[in-house]
N, C-alpha and C positions, 0 to 999 in steps of 0.2 A: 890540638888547639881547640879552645871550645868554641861553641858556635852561638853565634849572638841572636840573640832575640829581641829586636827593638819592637813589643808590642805589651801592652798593658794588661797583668794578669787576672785583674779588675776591671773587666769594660763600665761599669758603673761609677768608676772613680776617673775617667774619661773629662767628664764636666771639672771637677774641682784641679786637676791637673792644670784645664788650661785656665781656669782662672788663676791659678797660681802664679802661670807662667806672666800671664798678663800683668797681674799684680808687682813681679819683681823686675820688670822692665818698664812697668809705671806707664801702659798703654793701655786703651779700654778693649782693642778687639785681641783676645789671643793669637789670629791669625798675622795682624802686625807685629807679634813679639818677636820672630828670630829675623824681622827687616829689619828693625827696629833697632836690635842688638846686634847684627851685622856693620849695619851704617854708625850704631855709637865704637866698633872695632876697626872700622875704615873696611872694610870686607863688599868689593862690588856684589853683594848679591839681591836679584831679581827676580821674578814669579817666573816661574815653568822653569823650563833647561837648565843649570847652573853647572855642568861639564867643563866650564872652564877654569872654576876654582881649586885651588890645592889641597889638598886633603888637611896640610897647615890651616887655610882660613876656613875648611869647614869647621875644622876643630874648636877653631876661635869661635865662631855664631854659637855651635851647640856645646861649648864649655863653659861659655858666658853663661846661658840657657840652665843648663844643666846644673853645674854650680850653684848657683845662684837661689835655684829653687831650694837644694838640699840645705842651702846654708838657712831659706827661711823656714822649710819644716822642719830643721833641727830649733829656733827661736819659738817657734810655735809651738814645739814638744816640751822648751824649758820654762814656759810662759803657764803652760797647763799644768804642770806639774806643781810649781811653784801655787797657784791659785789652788790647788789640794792639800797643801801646807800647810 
């Protein structure tokens, strides 16, 4: 099985990330975006500990997250492309 690495292989692309994230959950602090998008999935989650959620509603906050962002840098990729045209 391979082994996951949830860390950014660009620490510099750090900033645009979470503005990103902010941006597609349409909240100003990044740090509110996975409350944010937990509470629009119905998903109790709260700052510190979260041990009592299912590895299902984790999935829900960072699928929503996750998602979400790919689907706008892929618009953002056809957007640019298109203006090279």
């Amino acid at each position: 099985m391979a082994k996951r690495r949830n860390r950014i292989l660009v620490p510099e692309a750090r900033k645009g990330l979470n503005e990103l994230k902010a941006r597609v959950v349409n909240v100003q602090s990044p740090e509110n975006a996975k409350y944010e998008a937990a509470e629009e999935t119905g998903v109790p989650l709260k700052e510190g500990y979260n041990g009592h959620l299912t590895s299902r509603q984790a999935g829900m906050v960072g699928g929503r997250l996750g998602g979400n962002m790919v689907k706008e840098l892929i618009k953002m990729a056809q957007e640019s492309l298109n203006k090279k045209s």
